[in-house]
C-alpha positions in Angstrom: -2.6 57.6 25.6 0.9 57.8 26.4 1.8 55.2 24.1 1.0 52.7 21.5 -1.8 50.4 23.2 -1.7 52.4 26.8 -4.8 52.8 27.6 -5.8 54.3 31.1 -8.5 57.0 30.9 -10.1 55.2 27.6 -13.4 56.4 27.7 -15.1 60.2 26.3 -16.1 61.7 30.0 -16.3 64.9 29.0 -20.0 66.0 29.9 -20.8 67.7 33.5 -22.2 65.7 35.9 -25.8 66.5 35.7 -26.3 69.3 38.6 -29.5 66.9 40.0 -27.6 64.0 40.6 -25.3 64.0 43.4 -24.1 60.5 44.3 -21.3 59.4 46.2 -19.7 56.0 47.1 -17.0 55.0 49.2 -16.5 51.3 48.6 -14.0 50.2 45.3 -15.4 47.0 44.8 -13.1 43.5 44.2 -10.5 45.3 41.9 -8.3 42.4 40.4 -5.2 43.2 38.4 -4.0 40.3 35.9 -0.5 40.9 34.5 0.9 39.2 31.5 4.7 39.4 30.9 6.1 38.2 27.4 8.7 36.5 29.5 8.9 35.5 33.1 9.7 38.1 35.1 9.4 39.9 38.4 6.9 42.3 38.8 6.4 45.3 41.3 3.2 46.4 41.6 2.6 49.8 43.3 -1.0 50.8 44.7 -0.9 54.2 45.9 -5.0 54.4 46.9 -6.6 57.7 48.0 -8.1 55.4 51.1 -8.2 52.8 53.0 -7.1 48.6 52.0 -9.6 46.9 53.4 -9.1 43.6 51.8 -5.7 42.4 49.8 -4.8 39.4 48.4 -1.4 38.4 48.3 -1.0 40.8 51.2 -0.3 44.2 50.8 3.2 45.7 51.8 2.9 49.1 53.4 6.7 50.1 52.7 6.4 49.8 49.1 3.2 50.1 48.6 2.3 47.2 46.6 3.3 43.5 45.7 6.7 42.2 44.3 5.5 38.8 42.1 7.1 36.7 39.7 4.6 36.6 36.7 4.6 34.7 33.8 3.2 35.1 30.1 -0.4 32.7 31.4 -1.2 34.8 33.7 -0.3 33.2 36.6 2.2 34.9 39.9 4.2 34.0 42.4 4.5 36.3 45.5 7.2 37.0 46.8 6.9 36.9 50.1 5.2 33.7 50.9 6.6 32.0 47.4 2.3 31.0 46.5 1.1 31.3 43.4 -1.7 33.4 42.3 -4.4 33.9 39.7 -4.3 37.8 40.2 -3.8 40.1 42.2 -7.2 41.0 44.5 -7.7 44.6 46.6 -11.1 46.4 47.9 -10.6 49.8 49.3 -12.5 52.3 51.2 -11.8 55.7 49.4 -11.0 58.7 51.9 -13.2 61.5 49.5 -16.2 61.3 48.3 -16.8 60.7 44.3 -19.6 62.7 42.8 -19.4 60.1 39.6 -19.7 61.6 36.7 -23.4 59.3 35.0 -23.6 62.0 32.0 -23.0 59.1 29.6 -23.7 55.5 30.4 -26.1 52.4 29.3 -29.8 51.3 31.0 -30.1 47.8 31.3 -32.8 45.7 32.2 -31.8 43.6 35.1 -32.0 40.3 33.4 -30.4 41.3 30.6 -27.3 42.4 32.4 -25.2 39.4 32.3 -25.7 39.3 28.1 -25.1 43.5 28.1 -21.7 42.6 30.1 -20.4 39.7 27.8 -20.6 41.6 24.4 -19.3 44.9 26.4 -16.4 43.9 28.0 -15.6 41.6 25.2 -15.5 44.9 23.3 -13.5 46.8 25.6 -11.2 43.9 25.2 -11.5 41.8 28.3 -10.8 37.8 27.8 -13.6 35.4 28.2 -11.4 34.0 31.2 -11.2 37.9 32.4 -15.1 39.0 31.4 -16.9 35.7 33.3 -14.9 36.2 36.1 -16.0 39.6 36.1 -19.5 38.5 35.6 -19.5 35.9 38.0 -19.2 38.2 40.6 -21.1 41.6 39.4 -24.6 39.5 38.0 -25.7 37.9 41.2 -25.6 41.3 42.5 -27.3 43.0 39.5 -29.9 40.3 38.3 -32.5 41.4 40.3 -32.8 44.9 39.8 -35.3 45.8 37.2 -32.6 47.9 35.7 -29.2 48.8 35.9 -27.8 52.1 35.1 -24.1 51.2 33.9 -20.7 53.4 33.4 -17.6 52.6 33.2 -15.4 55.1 34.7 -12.1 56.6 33.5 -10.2 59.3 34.9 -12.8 59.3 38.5 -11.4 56.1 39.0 -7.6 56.3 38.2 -7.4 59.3 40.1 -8.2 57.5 43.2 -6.2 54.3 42.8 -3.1 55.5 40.6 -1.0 52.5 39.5 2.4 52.1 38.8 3.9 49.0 37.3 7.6 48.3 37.6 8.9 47.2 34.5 6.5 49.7 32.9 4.2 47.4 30.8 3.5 48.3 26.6 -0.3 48.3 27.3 -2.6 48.7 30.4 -6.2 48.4 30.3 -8.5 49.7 33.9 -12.0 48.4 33.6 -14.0 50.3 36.3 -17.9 49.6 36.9 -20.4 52.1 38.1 -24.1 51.0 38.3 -26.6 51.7 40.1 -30.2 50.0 40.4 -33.3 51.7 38.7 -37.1 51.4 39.2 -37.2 53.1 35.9 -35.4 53.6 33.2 -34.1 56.7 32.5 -32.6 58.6 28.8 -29.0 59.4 29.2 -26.5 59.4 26.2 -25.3 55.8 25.2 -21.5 55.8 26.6 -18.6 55.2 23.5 -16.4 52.4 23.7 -12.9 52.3 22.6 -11.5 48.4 21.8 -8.3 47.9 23.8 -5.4 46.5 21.8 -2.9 44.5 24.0 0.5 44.4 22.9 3.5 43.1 24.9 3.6 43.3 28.3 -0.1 43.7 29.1 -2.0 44.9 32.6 -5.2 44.5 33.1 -7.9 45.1 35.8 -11.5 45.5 36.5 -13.4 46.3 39.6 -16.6 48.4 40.2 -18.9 49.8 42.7 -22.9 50.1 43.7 -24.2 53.2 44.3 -27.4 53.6 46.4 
């Protein structure tokens, strides 16, 4: 924490990756990033990703590496470039290495309990309802069907590939990664801590995820 209510790498990952699982993935999965100013303002939003952009939207600018929006205190921006206006801002990316996620610590969830699991959890990692059912919106169809779901949500794996630097520097920043991946089984691994995320001021915040195989 570099400073009251920064949170980036918010979650205890200090166990070794157990040495008989080795599991890669190359796909970062619908990242959004909502920003919310105390003020109107313009906003530069650098994405400096270990990989490749597959998807963007507003569109990506190569020269600066990011977006330049005006946001506003609800949440809503206007880019830029082509003066539209924006719920957040969207990427996906390819990364150019190979993760061996760290699945030390975590949560086993039955399949149809996964859209319950993910309300009161990212409720307590301090998502919005607004923030948390678009998030499940788009990861239960995917996750429903699975007899069970072995969920982590990654810190410092993640940040490391998609470092992000926000220009003015916000007061608090909280990066909601998502690794799961489906079970036959259930499995015992050490229930994963959650730290609440307090927002105060200018507040970032962005969730994404990925399936592993």
């Amino acid at each position: 924490m570099t400073k009251a209510g920064y949170i980036e790498n918010f979650l205890d990952l200090e166990i070794l990756y157990p040495e008989n699982q080795t599991i890669y993935s190359p796909i970062d999965e619908k990242p959004v990033i909502y920003l919310y100013p105390e003020e109107k303002q313009k906003v530069h939003v650098q994405l400096d990703y270990q990989g490749e952009l597959i998807a963007v939207y507003p569109e990506y600018n190569e020269e600066t590496k990011g977006w330049n929006v005006i946001a506003s205190p609800d949440g809503t921006i206007i880019d830029t470039v082509d003066d539209q206006e924006y719920s957040y801002i969207f990427w996906e990316g390819r990364s150019n290495k190979k993760i061996n996620w760290d699945l030390s610590k975590g949560f086993i969830v039955e399949g149809k309990n996964t859209k319950s699991f993910l309300q009161k959890t990212l409720s307590e990692m301090g998502l919005t309802p607004k923030e948390y059912n678009e998030f499940i919106v788009y990861w239960f169809p995917l996750m429903q069907d699975n007899k069970y779901n072995l969920i982590h949500f990654a810190g410092k794996q993640y940040t490391d590939t998609a470092p992000l630097t926000i220009t003015p520097q916000p007061d608090s920043m909280l990066r909601v990664f998502m690794v799961y991946k489906p079970l036959e089984e259930p499995i015992t691994i050490e229930e994963q801590r959650i730290q609440p995320f307090q927002r105060t001021g200018f507040s970032v915040i962005e969730w994404g995820g990925t399936t592993l195989k």
